[in-house]
C-alpha positions in Angstrom: 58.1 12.4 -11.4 54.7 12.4 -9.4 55.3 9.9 -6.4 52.3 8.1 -7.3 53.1 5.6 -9.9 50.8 3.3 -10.8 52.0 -0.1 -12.4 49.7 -2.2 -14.6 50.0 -4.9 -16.8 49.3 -5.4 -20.8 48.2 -7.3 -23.1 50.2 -7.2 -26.7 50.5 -9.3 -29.6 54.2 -10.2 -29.5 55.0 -9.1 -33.2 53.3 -5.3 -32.3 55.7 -5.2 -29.1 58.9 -6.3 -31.1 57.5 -3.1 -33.3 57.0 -0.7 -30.6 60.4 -2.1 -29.0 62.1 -1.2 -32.4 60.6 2.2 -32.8 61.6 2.9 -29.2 64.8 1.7 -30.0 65.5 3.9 -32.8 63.4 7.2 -30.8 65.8 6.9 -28.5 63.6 5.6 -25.0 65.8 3.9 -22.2 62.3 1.7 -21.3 58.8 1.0 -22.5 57.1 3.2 -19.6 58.0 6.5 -20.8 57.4 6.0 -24.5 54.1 4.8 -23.4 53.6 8.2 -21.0 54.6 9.9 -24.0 51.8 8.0 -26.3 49.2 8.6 -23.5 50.4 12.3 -23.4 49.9 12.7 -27.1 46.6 11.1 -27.4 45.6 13.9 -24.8 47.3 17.1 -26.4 45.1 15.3 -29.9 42.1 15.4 -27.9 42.4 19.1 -26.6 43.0 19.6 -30.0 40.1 18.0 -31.1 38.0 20.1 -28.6 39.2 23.3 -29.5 40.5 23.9 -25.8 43.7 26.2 -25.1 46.9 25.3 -27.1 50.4 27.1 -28.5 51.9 26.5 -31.9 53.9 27.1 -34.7 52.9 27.5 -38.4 56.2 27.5 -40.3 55.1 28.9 -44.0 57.5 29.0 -47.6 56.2 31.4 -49.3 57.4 33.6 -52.7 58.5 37.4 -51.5 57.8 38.5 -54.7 54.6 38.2 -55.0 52.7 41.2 -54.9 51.0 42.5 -51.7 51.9 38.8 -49.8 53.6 40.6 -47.0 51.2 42.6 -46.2 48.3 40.5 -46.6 50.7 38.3 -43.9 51.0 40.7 -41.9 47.5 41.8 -42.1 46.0 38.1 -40.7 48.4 38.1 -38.4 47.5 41.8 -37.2 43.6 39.9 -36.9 44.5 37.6 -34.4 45.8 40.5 -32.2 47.3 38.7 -28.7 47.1 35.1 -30.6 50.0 35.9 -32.6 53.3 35.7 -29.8 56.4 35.6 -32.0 57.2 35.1 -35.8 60.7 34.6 -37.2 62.0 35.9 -40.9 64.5 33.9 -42.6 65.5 34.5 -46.6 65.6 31.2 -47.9 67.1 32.4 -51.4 66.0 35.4 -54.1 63.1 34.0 -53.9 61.8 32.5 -51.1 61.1 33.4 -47.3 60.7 30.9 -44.6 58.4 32.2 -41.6 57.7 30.9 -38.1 54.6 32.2 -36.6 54.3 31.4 -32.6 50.7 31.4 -31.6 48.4 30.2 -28.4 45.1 30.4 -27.8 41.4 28.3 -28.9 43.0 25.1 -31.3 40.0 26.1 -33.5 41.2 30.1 -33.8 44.9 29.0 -34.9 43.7 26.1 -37.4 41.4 28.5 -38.7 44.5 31.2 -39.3 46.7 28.9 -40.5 44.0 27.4 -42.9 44.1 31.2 -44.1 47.4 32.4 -44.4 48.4 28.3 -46.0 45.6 29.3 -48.7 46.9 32.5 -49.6 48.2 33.1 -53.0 52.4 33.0 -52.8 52.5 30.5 -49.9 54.3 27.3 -51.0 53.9 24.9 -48.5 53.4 25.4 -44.9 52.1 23.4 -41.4 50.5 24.2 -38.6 51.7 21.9 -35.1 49.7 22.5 -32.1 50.3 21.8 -28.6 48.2 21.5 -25.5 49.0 24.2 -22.9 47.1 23.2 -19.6 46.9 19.8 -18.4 49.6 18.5 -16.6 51.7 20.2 -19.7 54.5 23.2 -19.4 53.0 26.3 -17.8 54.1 29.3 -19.6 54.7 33.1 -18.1 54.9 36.5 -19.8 57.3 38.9 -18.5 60.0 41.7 -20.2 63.8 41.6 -19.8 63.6 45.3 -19.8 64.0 45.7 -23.3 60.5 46.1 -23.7 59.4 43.4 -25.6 57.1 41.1 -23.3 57.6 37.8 -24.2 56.9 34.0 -22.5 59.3 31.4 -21.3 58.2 27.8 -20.0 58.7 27.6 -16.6 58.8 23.6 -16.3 62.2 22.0 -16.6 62.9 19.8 -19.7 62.6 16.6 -20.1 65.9 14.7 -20.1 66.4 12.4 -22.9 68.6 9.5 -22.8 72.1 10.3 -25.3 72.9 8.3 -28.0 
């Protein structure tokens, strides 16, 4: 925690901070301060968002295996974004259906724009795109290889402890 704290004081309508109190409550916070760092820290991650700057996500996509070509028509958007594309995960749902988890960084308007294509393409279900800031005060990430050969990217800031229920 950075050592300069700054305290300050607000003003709330009691009923909205009996709300928040609740929802922090049920979140799991131990005080008011860090579920408002966390609100603060949201409303900037939206805002890099918003701006297009540098940001990592996932687009988890359902989509119908038998449909012809889908794979590869998958594959082939994902081939497009060349170094965007970090990870994806292949699970078979049923006969029928595959789940999909494509890990992504880079410009917030390059991934909405790829996930806005592969959502709209014929045999995908249902699907969503989350997006995360990467810079700003936020986990730096670094690439490296285990020496299997496959480069990949850890975060290399601790994680948050949350307070057990």
């Amino acid at each position: 925690m950075p050592s300069d704290l700054v305290r300050f004081g607000v003003a709330i309508d009691g009923e909205l901070l009996t709300q928040f109190d609740a929802q922090n409550e049920r979140k799991g916070y131990g005080n008011r301060s860090e579920a408002i760092r966390d609100l603060i820290r949201n409303g900037l991650v939206e805002e890099t968002i918003v701006r297009g700057g540098n940001v990592a996500g996932a687009l988890m996509i359902v989509y119908k295996h038998h449909v012809r070509e889908l794979s590869e028509r998958l594959t082939e958007i994902q081939h497009d974004l060349g170094d965007a594309v970090v990870s994806t995960l292949h699970v078979h749902l049923d006969h029928d259906h595959c789940l999909e988890v494509i890990v992504m960084r880079g410009q917030a308007t390059t991934l909405k724009e790829a996930g806005d294509r592969i959502l709209a393409t014929r045999g995908v279900v249902h699907g969503k795109l989350t997006l995360t800031s990467v810079g700003g005060g936020h986990a730096p990430v670094h690439a490296h290889s285990h020496g299997d050969g496959e480069p990949h990217t850890h975060s290399t800031s601790p994680r948050r402890k949350t307070k057990k229920r």
